[in-house]
N, C-alpha and C positions, 0 to 999 in steps of 0.2 A: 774565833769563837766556834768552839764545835756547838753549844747548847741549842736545840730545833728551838724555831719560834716557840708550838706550844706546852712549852717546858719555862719560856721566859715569866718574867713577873709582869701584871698587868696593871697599869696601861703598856701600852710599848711605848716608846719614845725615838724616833728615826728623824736623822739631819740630811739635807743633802745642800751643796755647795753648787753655786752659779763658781766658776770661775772662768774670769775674762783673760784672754793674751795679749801681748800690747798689740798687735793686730787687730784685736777684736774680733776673733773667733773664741769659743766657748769649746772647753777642756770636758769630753764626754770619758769614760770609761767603759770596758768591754767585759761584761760581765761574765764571771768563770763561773758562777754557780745557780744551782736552781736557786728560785725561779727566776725566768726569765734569760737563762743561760744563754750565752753569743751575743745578746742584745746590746746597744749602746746604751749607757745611761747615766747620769751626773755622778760625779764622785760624792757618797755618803756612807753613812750607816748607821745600826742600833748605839743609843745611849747608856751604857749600862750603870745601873743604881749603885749608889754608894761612893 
């Protein structure tokens, strides 16, 4: 998605995912883009309409 947030249609609508290992550690992801760039954070994203 290149489109900036505020260029999206409003409401936003954003998911993000618990996922569990059979360990029972929780799958984080290392985010590549602002904001919040380098941070760990659950795998998700925008829901786009339509």
């Amino acid at each position: 998605m290149t489109e900036k947030a505020s260029q999206k249609p409003r409401p936003l609508l954003a998911v993000d995912a618990v996922v569990l290992t059979k360990r029972g550690s929780i799958v984080l992801v290392k985010r590549r883009k602002p904001p919040y760039q380098g941070h760990w954070a659950l795998p998700g994203g925008f829901v786009e309409y339509g």
